[in-house]
C-alpha positions in Angstrom: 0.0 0.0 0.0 2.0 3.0 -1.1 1.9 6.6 0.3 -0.1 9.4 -1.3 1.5 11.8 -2.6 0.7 14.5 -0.4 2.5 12.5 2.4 5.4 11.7 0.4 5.6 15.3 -0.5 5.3 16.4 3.2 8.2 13.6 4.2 10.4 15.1 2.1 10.7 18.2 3.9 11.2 15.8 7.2 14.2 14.0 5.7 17.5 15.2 6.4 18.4 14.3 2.6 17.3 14.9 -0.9 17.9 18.3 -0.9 17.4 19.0 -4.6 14.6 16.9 -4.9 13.2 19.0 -2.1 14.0 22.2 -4.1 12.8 21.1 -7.2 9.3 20.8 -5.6 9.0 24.0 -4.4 8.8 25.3 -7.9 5.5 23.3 -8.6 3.6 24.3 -5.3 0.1 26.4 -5.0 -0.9 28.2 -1.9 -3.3 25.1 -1.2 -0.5 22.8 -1.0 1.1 24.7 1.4 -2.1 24.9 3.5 -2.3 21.2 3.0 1.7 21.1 4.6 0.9 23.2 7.1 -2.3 21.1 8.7 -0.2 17.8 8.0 2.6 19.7 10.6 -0.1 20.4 13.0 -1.4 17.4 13.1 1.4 15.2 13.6 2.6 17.8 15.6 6.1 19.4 13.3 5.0 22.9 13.2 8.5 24.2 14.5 10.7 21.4 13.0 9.0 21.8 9.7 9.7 26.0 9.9 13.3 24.9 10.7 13.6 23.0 7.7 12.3 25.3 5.4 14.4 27.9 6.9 17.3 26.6 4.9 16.0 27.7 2.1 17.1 30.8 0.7 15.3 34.1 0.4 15.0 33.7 -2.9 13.4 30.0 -2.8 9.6 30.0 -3.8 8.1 29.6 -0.5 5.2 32.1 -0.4 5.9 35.3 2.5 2.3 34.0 4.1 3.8 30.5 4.8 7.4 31.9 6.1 5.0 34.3 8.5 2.9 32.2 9.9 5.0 29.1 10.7 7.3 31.8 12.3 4.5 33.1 14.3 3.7 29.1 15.5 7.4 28.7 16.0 7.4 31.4 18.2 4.6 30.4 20.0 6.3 27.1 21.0 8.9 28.5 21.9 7.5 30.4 24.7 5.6 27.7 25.7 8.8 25.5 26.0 10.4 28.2 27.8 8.1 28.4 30.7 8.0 24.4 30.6 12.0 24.7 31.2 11.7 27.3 33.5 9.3 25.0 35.7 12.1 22.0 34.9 15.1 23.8 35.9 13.1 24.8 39.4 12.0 21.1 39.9 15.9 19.9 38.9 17.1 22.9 41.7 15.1 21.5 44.6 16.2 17.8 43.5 19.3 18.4 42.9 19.9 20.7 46.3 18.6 17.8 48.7 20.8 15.0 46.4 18.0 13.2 44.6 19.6 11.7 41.6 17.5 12.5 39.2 17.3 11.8 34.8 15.6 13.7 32.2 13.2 11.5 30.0 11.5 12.0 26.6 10.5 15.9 25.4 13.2 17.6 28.0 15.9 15.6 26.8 15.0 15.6 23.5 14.7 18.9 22.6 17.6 20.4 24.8 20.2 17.5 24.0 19.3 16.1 20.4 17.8 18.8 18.7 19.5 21.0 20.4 17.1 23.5 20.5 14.3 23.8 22.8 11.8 25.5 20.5 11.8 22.4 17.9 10.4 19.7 19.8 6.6 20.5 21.4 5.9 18.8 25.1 3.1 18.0 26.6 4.5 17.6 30.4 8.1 17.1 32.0 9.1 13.5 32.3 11.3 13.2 34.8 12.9 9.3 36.3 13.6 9.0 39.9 14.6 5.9 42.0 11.8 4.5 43.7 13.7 4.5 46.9 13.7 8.6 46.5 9.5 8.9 46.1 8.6 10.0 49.3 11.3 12.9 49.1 10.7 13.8 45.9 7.7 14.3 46.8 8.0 15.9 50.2 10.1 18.6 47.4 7.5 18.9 44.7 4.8 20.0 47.4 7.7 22.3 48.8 7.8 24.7 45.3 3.6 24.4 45.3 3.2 21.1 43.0 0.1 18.9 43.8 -0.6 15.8 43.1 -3.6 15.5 40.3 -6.5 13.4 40.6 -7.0 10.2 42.4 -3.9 8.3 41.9 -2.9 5.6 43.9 0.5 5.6 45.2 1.9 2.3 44.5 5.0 1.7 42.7 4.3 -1.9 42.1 1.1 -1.3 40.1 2.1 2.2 38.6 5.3 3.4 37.0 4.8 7.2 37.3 2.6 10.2 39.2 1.9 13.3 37.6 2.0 16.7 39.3 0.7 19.9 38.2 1.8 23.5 38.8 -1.4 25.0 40.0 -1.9 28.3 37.4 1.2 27.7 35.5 -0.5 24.8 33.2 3.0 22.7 34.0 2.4 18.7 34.4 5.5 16.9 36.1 5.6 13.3 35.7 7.4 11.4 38.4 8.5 7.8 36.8 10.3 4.9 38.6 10.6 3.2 35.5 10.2 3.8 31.4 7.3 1.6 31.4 4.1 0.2 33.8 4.7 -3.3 35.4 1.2 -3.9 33.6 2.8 -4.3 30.5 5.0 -7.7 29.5 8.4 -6.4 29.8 11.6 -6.5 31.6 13.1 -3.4 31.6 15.5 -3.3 34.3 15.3 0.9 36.0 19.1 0.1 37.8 20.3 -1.0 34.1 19.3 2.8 33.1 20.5 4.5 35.6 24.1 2.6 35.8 24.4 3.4 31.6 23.1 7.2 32.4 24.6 9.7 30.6 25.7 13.0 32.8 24.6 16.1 31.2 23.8 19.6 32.1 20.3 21.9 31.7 21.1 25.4 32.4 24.1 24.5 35.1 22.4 22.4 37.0 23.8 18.4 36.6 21.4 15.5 35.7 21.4 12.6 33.8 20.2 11.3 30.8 19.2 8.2 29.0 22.3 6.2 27.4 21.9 6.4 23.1 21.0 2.7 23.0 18.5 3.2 26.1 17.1 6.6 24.8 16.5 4.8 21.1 15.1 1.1 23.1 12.8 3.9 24.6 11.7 6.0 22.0 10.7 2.8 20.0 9.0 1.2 23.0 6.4 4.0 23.4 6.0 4.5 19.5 4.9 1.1 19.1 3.3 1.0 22.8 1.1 3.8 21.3 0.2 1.5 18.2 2.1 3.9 16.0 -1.2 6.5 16.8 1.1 9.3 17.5 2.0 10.3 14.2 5.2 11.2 12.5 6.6 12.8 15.4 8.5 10.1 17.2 10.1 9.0 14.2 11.5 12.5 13.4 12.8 12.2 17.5 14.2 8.6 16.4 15.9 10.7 13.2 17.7 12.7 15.1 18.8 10.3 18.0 20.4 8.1 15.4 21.9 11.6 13.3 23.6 12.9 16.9 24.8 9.6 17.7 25.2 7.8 14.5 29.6 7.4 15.1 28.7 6.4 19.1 25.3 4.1 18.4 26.5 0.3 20.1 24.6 -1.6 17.1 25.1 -4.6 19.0 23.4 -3.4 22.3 20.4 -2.0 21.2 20.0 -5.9 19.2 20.8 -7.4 22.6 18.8 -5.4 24.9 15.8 -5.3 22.8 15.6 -8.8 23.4 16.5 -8.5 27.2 13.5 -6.3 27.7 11.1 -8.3 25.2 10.5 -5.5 22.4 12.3 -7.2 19.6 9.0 -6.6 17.5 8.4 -3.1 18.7 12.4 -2.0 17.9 12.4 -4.0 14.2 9.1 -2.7 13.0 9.5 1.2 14.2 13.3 1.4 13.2 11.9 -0.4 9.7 9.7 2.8 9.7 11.9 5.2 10.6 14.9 4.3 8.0 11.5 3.7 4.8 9.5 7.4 6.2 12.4 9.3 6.6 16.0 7.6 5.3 17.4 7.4 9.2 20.6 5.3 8.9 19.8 2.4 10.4 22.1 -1.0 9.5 20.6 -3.1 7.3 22.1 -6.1 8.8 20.6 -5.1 12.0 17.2 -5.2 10.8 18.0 -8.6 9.4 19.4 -10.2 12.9 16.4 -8.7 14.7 13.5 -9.6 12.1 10.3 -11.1 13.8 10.2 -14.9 12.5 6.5 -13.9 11.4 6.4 -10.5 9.9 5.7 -10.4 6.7 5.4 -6.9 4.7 1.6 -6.0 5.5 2.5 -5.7 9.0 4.1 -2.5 7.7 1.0 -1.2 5.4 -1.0 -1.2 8.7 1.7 0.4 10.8 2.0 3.3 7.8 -1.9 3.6 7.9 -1.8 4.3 11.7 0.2 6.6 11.8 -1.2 8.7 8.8 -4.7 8.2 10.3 -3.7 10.7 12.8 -5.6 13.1 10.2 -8.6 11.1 10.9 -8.8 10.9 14.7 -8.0 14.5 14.7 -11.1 15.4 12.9 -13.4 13.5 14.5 -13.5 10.4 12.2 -16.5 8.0 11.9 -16.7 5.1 14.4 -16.8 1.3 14.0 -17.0 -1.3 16.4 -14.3 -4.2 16.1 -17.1 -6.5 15.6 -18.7 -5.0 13.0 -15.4 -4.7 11.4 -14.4 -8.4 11.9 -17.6 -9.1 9.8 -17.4 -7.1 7.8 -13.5 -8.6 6.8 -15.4 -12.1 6.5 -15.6 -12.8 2.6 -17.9 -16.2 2.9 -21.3 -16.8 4.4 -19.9 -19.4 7.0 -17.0 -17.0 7.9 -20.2 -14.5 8.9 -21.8 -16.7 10.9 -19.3 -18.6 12.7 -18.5 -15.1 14.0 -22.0 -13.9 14.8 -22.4 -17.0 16.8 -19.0 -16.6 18.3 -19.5 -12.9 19.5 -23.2 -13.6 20.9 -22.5 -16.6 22.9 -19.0 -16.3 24.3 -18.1 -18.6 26.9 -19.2 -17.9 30.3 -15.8 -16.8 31.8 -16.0 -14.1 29.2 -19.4 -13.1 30.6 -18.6 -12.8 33.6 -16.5 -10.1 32.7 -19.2 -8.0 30.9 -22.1 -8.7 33.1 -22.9 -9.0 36.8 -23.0 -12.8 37.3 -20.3 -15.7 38.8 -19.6 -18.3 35.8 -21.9 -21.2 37.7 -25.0 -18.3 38.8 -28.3 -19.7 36.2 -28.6 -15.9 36.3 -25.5 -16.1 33.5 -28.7 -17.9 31.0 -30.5 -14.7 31.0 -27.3 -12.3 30.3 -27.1 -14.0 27.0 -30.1 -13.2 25.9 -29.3 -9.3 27.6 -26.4 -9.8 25.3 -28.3 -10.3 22.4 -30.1 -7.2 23.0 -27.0 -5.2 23.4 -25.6 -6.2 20.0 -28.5 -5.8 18.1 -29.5 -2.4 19.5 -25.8 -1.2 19.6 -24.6 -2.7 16.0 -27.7 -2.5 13.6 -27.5 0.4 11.7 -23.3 -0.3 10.6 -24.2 -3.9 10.0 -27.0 -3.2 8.0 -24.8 -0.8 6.1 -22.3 -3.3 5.7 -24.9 -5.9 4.0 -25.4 -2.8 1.7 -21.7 -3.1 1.0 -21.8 0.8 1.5 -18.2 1.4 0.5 -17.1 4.1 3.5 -18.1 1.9 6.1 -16.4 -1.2 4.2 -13.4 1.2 4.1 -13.6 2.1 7.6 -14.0 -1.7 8.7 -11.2 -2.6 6.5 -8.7 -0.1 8.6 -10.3 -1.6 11.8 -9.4 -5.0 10.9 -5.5 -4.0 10.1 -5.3 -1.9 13.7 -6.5 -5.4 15.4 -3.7 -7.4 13.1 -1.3 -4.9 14.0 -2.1 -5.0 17.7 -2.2 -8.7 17.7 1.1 -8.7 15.6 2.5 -6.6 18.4 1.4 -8.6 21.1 -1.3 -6.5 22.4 -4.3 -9.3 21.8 
C-alpha cells in the first residue's frame, strides 16, 4: 500500500536528505498545498521542526511570504511555551538536585535540549522526569515544597504504577514522576538500575542530571512508538531521526539488538526502526534489521503500521466510528465466515461473561445475560451492519482499517 502523494511530499521536507529533490518541488507548489503542509505539521505535531527545515532555504526559494509568516508566528509560539516548561524543569531539577535526589531527564526535556539542540523544535506535553523508587517520598515531600500537587486520584503504589503526575497549580505545567520507562502492567523486563548505571551526565542550564544512554534513549523511543500502536504520528520518528543523526559514530549496534531482546521489544524495535529508516531515510544498518527480524512479519505488518500513523488526520477530525465486531464481519468474505462469527460474539463462553455482566460463571442468572447480550448487540450494532450488507463502501473502508489496527495489535502482542 503506497503513500499518497501528499504524504510523500510532506516527508520530504522531514528527511535530512534529498535536498534537490526537495528544491525542485518548491517550484511546482500552489498556496493550497502549502495549507495542505501546514495542517499535516499540526497534526502530527512538526510545526517548529518543519519551519526549521524550510528555513534553509534561501530568500530567494519560492516559499510564499504568508507561509514563512505564519509558521514563524507558530514557532514562536512554541517556543515560549517551552520556555516556561524549562523554567518549571530547571526549578524542579534545583530542589532535587539541592537535597541530592539523583534525578534523569526523559523523553521531550531531553530531547529537545540534548538532540535537537534546540528547545523550540520539539513540542511537550508535560516534564518527564525518572527518579529511583527509593527517592519517592522525598521527591515528593520537594515537589509539594515549590507548590506542586498531586492530580487526581492516583494511587500511590509503585508496584502497580510506574509514574505520578503533578501539576503547577496556574502555571499549566504537568510533572511526571517515573520509577521506570514503562508500567509493570505491560509484559516487559526493563531493568530501571540497568538505566541508571548506563546514564549519561549532562547539564540543563548549570544544574547536573542525567540522561538516558543512546541505546537506552533509542530502546525507549521505539518502545512508546509502538506502545502507542504507532497513533502518534510522525513525530516520534523525526525524534528517532535525530537520535540516530547525533549519535550515528557512538550508536553500540550490537546493544540496542541485545537489549531489545533483554526487555522483550524485539517486535516493537524492528518494526519502528523499519519505519523510521523507509518514512524518513534514518541510517539504520541493514544487517541489524535482518538479525532482529520477527520470524512472522511479513510486509503488510508495515502497510498497517504506515496507515496508523497517517490516520492521525482522521482521529484529529473527528473520524466516523466502527465497532471491532462489526469490522471483523465485515472482513469475512464467505457466508460461513459471517456466521461462525456472529455466533461466536453472541454466545462467548461464560468466563468471558462474567467479565461484561454481573453474574459468577456457575450463577443460572448467567442464561439470561445472554439473551441481555443479544439485546446489546442488536441495538448497539444494527444500523453499521445493515450498512455493511449494503456493502456501502465508507463503512467497508472504515471496517477494512479496523481489521488492520487489530492485526497490528495482535502482531504486536497486544491481543
Amino acid at each position: 500500500m503506497p503513500l499518497s502523494r501528499r504524504d510523500e511530499r510532506f516527508l520530504y521536507f522531514l528527511r535530512l536528505d534529498d535536498r534537490k529533490l526537495k528544491i525542485d518541488l518548491l517550484g511546482g507548489l500552489s498556496d493550497s498545498d502549502w495549507e495542505v503542509f501546514i495542517e499535516e505539521a499540526a497534526r502530527h505535531g512538526l510545526t517548529p521542526l518543519f519551519y526549521h527545515r524550510l528555513k534553509v532555504f534561501p530568500p530567494e526559494a519560492p516559499i510564499p511570504d504568508w507561509v514563512r509568516r505564519r509558521l514563524r508566528l507558530l514557532y514562536l509560539q512554541n517556543a515560549g511555551r517551552t520556555m516556561n516548561l524549562y523554567q518549571g524543569l530547571g526549578k524542579v531539577l534545583e530542589v532535587l538536585g539541592k537535597n541530592d535526589i539523583p534525578v534523569m531527564a526523559l523523553k521531550g526535556a531531553h530531547l529537545a535540549r540534548l538532540v535537537y539542540g534546540n528547545i523550540a523544535l520539539r513540542p511537550m506535553g508535560d516534564l518527564d522526569l525518572l527518579v529511583k523508587k527509593k527517592d519517592l517520598p522525598r521527591v515528593e515531600e520537594k515537589l509539594l515544597e515549590i507548590g506542586l500537587a498531586l492530580t487526581g486520584t492516583q494511587k500511590k503504589n509503585p508496584e502497580i504504577l510506574h509514574h505520578l503526575v503533578y501539576r503547577w497549580p496556574g502555571k499549566e505545567i504537568c510533572v511526571e514522576v517515573h520509577w521506570n520507562i514503562i508500567g509493570s502492567a505491560f509484559p516487559f523486563n526493563v531493568d530501571p538500575e540497568g538505566l541508571w548505571n548506563r546514564a549519561r551526565p549532562a547539564v540543563f542550564d548549570g544544574l547536573e542530571i542525567k540522561v538516558l544512554c543512546p541505546e537506552d534513549l533509542l530502546l525507549h523511543l521505539c518502545l512508546h512508538t509502538a506502545r502507542d500502536l504507532y497513533q502518534t504520528g510522525l513525530r516520534p520518528f523525526c525524534d528517532l531521526l535525530e537520535v540516530i543523526r547525533q549519535n550515528e559514530n557512538k550508536m553500540d549496534w550490537d546493544q540496542v539488538f541485545l537489549r531489545s531482546g533483554e526487555w522483550g521489544i524485539g517486535k516493537f524495535v524492528y518494526l519502528t526502526l523499519k519505519l523510521t529508516r523507509e518514512l524518513l531515510g534514518a541510517s539504520v544498518p541493514e544487517d541489524l534489521l535482518e538479525t532482529i527480524r520477527p520470524h512472522d512479519f511479513e510486509e503488510p505488518i508495515m502497510d498497517w503500521a504506515r496507515e496508523q500513523i497517517f490516520a492521525v488526520r482522521a482521529r484529529n477530525s473527528a473520524s466516523p466510528f466502527i465497532s471491532p465486531n462489526v469490522a471483523q464481519l465485515g472482513g469475512q468474505r464467505r457466508l460461513l465466515g459471517k456466521v461462525s462469527l456472529v455466533f461466536e460474539r453472541t454466545f462467548p463462553s461464560r468466563q468471558e461473561m462474567v467479565q461484561l455482566y454481573p453474574s459468577a460463571s456457575d450463577s443460572p442468572r448467567l442464561s439470561f445475560y445472554y439473551l441481555v447480550r443479544l439485546r446489546d448487540l442488536f441495538l448497539g450494532h444494527r444500523r453499521q451492519v445493515w450498512r455493511l450488507l449494503r456493502r456501502d463502501e465508507a463503512l467497508k473502508a472504515l471496517a477494512r482499517q479496523e481489521n488492520n489496527f487489530t492485526s497490528l495489535k495482535k502482531w504486536l502482542g497486544w491481543e
